[in-house]
N, CA, C and O atoms as a GROMACS GRO file, in nm:
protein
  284
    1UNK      N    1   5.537   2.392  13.993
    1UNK     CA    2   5.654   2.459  14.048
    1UNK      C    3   5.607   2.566  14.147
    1UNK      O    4   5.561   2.662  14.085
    2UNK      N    5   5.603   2.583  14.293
    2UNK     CA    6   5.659   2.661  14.356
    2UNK      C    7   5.711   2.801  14.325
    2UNK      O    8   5.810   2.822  14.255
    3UNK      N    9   5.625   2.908  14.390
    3UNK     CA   10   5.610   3.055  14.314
    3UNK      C   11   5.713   3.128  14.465
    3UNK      O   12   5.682   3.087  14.577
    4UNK      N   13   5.812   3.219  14.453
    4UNK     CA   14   5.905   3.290  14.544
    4UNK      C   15   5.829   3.395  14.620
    4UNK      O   16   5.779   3.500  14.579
    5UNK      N   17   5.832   3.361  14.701
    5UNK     CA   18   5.767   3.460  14.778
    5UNK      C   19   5.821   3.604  14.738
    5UNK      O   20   5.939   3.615  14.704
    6UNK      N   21   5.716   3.744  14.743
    6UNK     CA   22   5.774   3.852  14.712
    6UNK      C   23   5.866   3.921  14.780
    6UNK      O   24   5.937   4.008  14.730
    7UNK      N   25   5.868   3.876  14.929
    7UNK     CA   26   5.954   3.947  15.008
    7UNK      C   27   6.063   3.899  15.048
    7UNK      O   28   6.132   3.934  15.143
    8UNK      N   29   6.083   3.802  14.960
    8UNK     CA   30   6.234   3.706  14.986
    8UNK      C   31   6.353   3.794  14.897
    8UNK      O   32   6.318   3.855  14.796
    9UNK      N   33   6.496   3.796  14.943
    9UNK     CA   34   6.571   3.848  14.867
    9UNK      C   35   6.607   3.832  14.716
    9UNK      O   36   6.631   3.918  14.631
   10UNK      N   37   6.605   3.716  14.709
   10UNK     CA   38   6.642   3.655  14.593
   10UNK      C   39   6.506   3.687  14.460
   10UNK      O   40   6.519   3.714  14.341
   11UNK      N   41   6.366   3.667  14.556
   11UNK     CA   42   6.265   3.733  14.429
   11UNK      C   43   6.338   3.922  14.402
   11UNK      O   44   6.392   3.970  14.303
   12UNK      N   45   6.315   3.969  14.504
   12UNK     CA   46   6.385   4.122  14.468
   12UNK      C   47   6.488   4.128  14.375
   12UNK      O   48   6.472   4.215  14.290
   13UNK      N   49   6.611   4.046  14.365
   13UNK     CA   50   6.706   4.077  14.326
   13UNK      C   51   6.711   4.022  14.153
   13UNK      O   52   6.804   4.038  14.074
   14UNK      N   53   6.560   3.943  14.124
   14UNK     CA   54   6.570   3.899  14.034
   14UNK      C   55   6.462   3.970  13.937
   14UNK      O   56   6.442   3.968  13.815
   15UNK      N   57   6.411   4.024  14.029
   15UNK     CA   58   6.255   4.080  13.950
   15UNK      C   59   6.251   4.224  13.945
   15UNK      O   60   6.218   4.281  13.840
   16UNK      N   61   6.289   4.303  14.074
   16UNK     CA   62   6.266   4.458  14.083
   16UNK      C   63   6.441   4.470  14.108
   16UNK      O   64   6.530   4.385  14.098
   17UNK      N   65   6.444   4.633  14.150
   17UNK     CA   66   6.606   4.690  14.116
   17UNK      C   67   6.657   4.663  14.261
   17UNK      O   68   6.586   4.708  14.351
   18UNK      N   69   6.780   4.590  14.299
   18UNK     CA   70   6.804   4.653  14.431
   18UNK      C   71   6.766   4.754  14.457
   18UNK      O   72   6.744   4.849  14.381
   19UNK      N   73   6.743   4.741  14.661
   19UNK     CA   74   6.755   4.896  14.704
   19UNK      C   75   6.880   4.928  14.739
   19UNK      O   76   6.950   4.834  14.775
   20UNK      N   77   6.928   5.034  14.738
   20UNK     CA   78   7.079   5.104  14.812
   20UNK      C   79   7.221   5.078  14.704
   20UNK      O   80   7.225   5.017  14.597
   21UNK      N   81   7.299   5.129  14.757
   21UNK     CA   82   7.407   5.131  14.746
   21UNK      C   83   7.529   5.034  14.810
   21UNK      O   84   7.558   4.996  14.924
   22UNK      N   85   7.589   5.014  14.667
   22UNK     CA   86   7.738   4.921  14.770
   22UNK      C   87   7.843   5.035  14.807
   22UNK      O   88   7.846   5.139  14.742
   23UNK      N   89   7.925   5.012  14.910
   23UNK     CA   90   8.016   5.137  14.940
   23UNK      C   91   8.107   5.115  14.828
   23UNK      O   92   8.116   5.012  14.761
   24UNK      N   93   8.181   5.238  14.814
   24UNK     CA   94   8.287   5.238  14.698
   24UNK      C   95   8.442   5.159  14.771
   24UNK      O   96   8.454   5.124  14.888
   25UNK      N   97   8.505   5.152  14.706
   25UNK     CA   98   8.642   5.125  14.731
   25UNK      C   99   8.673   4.974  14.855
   25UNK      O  100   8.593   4.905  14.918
   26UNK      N  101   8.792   4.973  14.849
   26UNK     CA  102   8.804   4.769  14.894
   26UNK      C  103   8.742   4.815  15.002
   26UNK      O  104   8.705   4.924  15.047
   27UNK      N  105   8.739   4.642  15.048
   27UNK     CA  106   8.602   4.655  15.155
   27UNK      C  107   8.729   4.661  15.329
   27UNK      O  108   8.852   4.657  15.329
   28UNK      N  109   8.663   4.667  15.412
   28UNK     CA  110   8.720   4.719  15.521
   28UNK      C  111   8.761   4.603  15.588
   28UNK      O  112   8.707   4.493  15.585
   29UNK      N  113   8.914   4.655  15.681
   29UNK     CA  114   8.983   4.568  15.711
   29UNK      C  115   8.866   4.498  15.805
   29UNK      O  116   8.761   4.558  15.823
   30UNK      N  117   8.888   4.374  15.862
   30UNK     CA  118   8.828   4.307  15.991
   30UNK      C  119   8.941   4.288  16.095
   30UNK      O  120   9.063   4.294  16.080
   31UNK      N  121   8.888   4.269  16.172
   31UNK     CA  122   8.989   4.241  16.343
   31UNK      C  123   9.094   4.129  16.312
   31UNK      O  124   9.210   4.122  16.354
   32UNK      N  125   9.029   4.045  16.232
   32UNK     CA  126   9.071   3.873  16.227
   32UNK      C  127   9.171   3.927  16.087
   32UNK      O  128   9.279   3.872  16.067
   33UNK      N  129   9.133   4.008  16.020
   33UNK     CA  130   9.228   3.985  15.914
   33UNK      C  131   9.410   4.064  15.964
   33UNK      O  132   9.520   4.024  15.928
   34UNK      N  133   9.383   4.158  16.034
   34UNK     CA  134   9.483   4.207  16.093
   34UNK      C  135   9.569   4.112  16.237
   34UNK      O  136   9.676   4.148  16.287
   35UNK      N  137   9.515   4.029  16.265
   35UNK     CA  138   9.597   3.929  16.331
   35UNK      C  139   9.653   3.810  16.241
   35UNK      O  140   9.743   3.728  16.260
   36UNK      N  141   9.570   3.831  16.142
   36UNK     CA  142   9.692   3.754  16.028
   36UNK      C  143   9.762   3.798  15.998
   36UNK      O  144   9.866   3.736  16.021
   37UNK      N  145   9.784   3.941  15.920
   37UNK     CA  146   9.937   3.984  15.895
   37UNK      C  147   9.999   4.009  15.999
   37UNK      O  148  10.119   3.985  15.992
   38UNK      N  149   9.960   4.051  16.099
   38UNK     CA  150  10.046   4.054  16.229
   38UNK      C  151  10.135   3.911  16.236
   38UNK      O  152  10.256   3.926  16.219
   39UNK      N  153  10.090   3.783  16.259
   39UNK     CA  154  10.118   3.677  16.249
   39UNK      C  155  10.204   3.635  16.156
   39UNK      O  156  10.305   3.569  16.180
   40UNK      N  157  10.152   3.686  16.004
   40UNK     CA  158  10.266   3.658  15.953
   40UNK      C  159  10.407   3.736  15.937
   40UNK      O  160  10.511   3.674  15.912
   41UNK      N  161  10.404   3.868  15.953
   41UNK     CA  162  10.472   3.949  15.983
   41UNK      C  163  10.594   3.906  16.061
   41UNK      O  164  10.710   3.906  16.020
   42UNK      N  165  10.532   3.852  16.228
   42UNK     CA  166  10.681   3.786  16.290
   42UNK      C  167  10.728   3.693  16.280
   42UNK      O  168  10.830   3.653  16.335
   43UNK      N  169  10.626   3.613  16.167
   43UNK     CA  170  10.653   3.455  16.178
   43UNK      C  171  10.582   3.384  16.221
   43UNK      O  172  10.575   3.293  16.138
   44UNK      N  173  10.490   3.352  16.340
   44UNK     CA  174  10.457   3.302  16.392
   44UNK      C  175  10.310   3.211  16.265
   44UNK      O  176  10.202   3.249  16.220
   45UNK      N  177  10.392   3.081  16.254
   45UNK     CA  178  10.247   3.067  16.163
   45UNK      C  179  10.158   2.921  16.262
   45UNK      O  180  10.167   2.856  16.366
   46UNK      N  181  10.086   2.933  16.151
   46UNK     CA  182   9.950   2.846  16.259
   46UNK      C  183   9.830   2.889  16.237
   46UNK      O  184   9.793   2.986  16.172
   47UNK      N  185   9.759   2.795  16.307
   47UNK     CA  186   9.596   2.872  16.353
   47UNK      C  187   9.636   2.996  16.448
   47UNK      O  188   9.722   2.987  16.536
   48UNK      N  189   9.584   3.078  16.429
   48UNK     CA  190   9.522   3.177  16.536
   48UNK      C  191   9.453   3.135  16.629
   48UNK      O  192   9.498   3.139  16.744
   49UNK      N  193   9.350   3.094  16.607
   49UNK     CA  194   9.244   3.057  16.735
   49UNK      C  195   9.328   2.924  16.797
   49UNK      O  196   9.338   2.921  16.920
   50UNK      N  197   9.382   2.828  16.728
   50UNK     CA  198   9.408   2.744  16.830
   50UNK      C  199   9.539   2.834  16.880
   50UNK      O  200   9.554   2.823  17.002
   51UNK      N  201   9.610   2.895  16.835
   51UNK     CA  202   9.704   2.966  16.962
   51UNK      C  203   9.696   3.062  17.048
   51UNK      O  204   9.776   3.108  17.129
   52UNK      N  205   9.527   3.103  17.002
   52UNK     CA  206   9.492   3.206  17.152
   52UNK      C  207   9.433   3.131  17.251
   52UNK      O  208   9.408   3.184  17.359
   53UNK      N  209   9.396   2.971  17.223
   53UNK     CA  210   9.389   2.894  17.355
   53UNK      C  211   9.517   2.872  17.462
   53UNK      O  212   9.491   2.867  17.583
   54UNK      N  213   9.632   2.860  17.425
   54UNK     CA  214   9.696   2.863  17.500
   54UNK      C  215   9.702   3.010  17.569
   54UNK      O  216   9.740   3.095  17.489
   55UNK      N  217   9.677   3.055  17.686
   55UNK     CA  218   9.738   3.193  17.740
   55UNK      C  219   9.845   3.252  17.716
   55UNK      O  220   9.862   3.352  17.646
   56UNK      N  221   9.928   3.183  17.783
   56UNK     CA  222  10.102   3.175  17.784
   56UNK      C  223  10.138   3.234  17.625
   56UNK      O  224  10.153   3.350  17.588
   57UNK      N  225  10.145   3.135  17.566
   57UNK     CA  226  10.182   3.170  17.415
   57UNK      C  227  10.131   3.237  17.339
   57UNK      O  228  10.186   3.249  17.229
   58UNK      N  229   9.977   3.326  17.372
   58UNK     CA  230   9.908   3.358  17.296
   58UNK      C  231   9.951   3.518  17.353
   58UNK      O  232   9.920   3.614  17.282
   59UNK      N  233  10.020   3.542  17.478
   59UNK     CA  234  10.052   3.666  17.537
   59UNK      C  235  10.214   3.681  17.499
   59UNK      O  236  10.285   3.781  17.507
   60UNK      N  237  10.234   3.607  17.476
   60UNK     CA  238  10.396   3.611  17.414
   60UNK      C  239  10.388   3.638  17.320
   60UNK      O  240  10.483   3.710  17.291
   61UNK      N  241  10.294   3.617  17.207
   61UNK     CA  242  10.232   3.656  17.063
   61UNK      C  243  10.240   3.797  17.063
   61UNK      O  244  10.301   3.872  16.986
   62UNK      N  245  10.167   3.824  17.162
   62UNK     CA  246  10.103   3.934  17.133
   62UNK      C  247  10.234   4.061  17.180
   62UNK      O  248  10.250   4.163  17.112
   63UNK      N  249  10.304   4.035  17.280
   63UNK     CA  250  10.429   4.113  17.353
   63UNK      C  251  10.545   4.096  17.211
   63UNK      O  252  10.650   4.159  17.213
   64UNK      N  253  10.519   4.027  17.124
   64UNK     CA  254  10.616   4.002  17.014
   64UNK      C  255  10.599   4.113  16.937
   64UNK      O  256  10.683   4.203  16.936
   65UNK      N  257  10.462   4.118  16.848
   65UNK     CA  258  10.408   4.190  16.802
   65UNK      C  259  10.375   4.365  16.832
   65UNK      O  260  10.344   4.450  16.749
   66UNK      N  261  10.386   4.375  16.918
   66UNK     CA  262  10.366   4.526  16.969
   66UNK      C  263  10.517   4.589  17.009
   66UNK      O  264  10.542   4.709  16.993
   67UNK      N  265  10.607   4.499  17.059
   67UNK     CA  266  10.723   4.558  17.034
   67UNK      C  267  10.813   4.518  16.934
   67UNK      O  268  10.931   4.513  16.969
   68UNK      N  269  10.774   4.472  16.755
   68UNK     CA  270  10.800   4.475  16.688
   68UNK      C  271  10.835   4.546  16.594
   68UNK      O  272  10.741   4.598  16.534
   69UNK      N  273  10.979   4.581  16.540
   69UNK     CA  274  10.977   4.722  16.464
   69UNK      C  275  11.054   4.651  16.358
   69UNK      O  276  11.132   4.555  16.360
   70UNK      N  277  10.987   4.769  16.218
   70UNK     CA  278  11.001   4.763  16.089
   70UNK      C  279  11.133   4.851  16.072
   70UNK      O  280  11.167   4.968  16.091
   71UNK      N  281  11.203   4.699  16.015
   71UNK     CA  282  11.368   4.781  15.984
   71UNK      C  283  11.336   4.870  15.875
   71UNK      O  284  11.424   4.942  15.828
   0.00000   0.00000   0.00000
């Protein structure tokens, strides 16, 4: 059998202590996750990426969304 190299992650994580820290509390929004609730928010469902290929519709998306207000 094949011995893990020491400087591979997986030997570290199995043999010695991690180094560092995980941050506390949920993990942080991303770009992509906020054009999903945006999306679902007005309705508009679908892929994302295939509807930011279209221009047209993908700027109408977006003019939807920004002058969208919460009754």
């Amino acid at each position: 059998m094949a011995r893990m190299a020491e400087g591979r992650g997986v030997h570290r994580v199995l043999v010695r202590k991690p180094e560092g820290k995980r941050p506390l509390g949920r993990p942080r929004r991303r770009w992509e996750d906020n054009i999903k609730t945006d999306l679902r928010v007005v309705g508009g469902g679908g892929d994302w990426m295939e509807l930011a290929q279209d221009k047209d519709r993908w700027r109408a998306l977006v003019n939807t969304v920004m002058n969208f207000r919460v009754p």
